[in-house]
N, C-alpha and C positions, 0 to 999 in steps of 0.2 A: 386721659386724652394725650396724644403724642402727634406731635407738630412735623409735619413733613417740609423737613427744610431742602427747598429748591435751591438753595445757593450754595448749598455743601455738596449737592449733589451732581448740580452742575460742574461745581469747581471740580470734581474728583475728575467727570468726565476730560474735562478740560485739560487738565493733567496728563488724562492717557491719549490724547490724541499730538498732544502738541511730543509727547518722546515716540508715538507712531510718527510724526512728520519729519521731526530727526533721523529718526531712519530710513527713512524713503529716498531710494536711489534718483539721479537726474532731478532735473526743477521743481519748485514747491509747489505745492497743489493753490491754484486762480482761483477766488469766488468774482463775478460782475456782480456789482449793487449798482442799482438803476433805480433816482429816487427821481418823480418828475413831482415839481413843485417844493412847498414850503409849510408843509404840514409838522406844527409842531413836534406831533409823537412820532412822522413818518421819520423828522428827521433826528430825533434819539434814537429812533430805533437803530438807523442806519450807522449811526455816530459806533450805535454800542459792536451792531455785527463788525465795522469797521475797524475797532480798535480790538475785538475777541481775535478774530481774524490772523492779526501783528500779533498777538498774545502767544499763537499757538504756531508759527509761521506759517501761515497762511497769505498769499499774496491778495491783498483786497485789491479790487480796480472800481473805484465810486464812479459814475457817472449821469450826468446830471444837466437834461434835456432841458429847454424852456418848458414853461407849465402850459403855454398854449403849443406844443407840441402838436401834430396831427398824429389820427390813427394810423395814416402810413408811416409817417416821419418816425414813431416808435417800434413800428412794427421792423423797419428796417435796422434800426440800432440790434433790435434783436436778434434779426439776419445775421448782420455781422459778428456777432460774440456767437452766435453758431459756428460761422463756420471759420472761427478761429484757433487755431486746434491750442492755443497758450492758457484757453480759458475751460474750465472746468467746471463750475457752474456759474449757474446763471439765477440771479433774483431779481425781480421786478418788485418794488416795495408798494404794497396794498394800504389805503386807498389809491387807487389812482383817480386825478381828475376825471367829474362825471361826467367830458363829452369822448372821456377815452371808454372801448370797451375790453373790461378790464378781462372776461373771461378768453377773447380773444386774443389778448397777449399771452396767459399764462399757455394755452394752446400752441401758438407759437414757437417758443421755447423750447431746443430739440430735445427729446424725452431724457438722452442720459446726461443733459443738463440740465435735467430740471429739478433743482437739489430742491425746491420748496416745496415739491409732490404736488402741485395743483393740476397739473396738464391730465390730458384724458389717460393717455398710455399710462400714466404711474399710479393714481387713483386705481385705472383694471386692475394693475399689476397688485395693489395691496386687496383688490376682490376675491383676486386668483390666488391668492398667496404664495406667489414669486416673488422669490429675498432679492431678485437684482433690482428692482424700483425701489425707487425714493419714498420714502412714508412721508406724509407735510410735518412739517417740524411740529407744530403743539401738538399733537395728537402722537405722535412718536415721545413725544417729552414726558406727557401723561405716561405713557405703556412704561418707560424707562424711572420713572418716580414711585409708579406700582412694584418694578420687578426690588428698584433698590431699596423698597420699602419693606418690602417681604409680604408685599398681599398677592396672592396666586387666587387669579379671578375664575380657577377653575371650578365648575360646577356652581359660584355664585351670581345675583341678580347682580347687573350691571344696569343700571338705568339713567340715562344719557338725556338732560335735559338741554337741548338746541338741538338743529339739522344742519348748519352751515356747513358748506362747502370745506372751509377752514379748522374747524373741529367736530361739528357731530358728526356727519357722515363718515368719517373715516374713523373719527377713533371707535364707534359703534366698530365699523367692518374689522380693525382690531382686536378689540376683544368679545369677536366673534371668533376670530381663528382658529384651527384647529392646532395647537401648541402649546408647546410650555409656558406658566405665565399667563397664558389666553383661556379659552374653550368658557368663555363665560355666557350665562344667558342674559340678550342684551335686548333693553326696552328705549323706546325712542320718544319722549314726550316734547312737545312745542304747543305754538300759539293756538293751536286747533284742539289740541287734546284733551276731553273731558275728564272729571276728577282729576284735576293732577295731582294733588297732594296724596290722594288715594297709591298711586302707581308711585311717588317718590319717597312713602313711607315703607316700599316691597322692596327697597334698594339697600342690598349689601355693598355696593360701590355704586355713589350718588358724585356723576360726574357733571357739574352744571359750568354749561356754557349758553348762555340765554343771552345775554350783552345789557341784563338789568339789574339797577346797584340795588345789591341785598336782597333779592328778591326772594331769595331761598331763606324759610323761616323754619325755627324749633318743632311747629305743626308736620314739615314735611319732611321731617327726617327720621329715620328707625336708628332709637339706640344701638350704640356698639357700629354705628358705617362707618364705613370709610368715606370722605366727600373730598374731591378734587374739585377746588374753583380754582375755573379758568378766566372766572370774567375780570376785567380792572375798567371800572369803570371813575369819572371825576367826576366827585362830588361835593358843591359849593359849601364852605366850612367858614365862618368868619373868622375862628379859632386859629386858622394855620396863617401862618404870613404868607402863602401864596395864594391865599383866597379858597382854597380847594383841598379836599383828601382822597387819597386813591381807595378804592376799596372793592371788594369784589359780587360774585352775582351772588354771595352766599352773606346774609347775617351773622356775622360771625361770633359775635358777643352773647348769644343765644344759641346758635347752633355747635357751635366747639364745645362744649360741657358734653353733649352727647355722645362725641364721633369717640369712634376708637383713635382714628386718625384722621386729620386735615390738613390740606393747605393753607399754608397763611397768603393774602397778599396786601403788597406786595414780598416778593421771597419768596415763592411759590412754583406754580407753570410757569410763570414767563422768563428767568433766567433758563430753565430747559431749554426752551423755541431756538432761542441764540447756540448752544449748548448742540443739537440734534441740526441746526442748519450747517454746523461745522464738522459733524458726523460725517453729515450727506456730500460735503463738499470733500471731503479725504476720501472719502467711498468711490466718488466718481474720479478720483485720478489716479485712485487703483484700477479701477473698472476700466479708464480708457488708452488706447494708445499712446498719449501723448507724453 
């Protein structure tokens, strides 16, 4: 069994982008981070794109609405970081409070700012397979952990447990591609789907993103996979002084004996997400005039 380290891999990324940014003629490429509210993980999260960002020069711009915000009152923030030509992408940080409508922000968001791939145009654009869209960061993170891993998903089952907007559906329509790296055959299991352990024991890359801790047991995995967990979920520990332990949608003390390879988490997907959002943001100030 061999451990697919997200944090070396990240780092490397990390590396080649911050001496591409050094070289980049005229001003450094803008991400907006737009965090509304006080969501503990919203605001780690934003802390870490914030300071990768300074890491690689990248100019961050945090900003940071009241929580009773309106749907217009965000909607126009957004406006304005469109049509600012200093800004080069644009993140709206997910959850947003539940009387905002969150998929009408990511809409919003003018397409070749939309480094976090949720808007309609860049979702088409990874259907069609036009390299000028933004892929959503975990689901790029994944493909990018395969290619550096040396597993070529070509001609194997890929079986992809969630639909979310944020990693099943896209990373499915990834390695579905017709490419290098990609052309894999891809199956879609969720909350509806009968037998599932049946269809997750056919999986040569068993990618789970469900959002349930350890859900993924030793029953539902085929010797010799590959499994990419993507979940991190908190779960109450009285062992740890924080009261809690991170841990992902996959069993891991039971299912890691089997795989050829896994991710751990945390160290995993989620230093990628940070990792492929800084991708997307140097991509788009190649990509644009400014």
């Amino acid at each position: 069994m061999e451990l697919i380290d997200g944090n070396r891999i990240a780092a490397a990324i990390i590396a080649e982008l911050t001496a591409e940014v050094a070289a980049l003629p005229g001003r450094k490429p803008c991400l907006a981070l737009v965090r509304v509210g006080e969501d503990p993980a919203s605001v780690s999260y934003v802390r870490k794109k914030e300071t990768t960002a300074a890491a690689i020069g990248v100019t961050g711009r945090v900003i940071l609405p009241p929580v009773n915000i309106t749907q217009a009152g965000l909607e126009a923030i957004v406006d304005e970081l469109n049509a600012d030509p200093a800004v080069d992408g644009i993140l709206v940080q997910s959850p947003l409070p539940k009387h905002l409508d969150e998929l009408a922000i990511f809409r919003r968001i003018a397409p070749p700012k939309d480094v976090d791939g949720l808007g309609t145009v860049n979702l088409g654009k990874v259907a069609q397979e036009d390299a000028t869209g933004f892929v959503s960061c975990t689901p790029a993170g994944i493909m990018e952990l395969l290619a550096r891993s040396g597993v070529d998903l070509n001609g194997r089952h890929v079986v992809v447990l969630g639909r979310s907007l944020l990693v099943g559906k896209p990373v499915a329509l990834l390695a579905l591609q017709k490419k290098a790296g990609a052309n894999g055959t891809v199956t879609i299991c969720h909350s509806g789907t009968r037998d599932l352990a049946t269809l997750t024991r056919l999986a040569d890359v068993l990618i789970a993103a469900i959002g349930r801790p350890e859900f993924v047991t030793a029953d539902m995995v085929k010797p010799g996979a590959v499994v990419i967990d993507v979940g991190i979920n908190r779960v109450a520990d009285a062992t740890n002084k924080k009261g809690y332990r991170l841990t992902g949608d996959v069993h891991f003390p039971s299912v890691a004996p089997l795989c050829a390879k896994i991710t751990p988490v945390p160290g995993g997907v989620g230093p990628m997400t940070v990792a492929m959002l800084m991708k997307n943001t140097v991509k788009a100030r190649r990509l644009g005039a400014g």
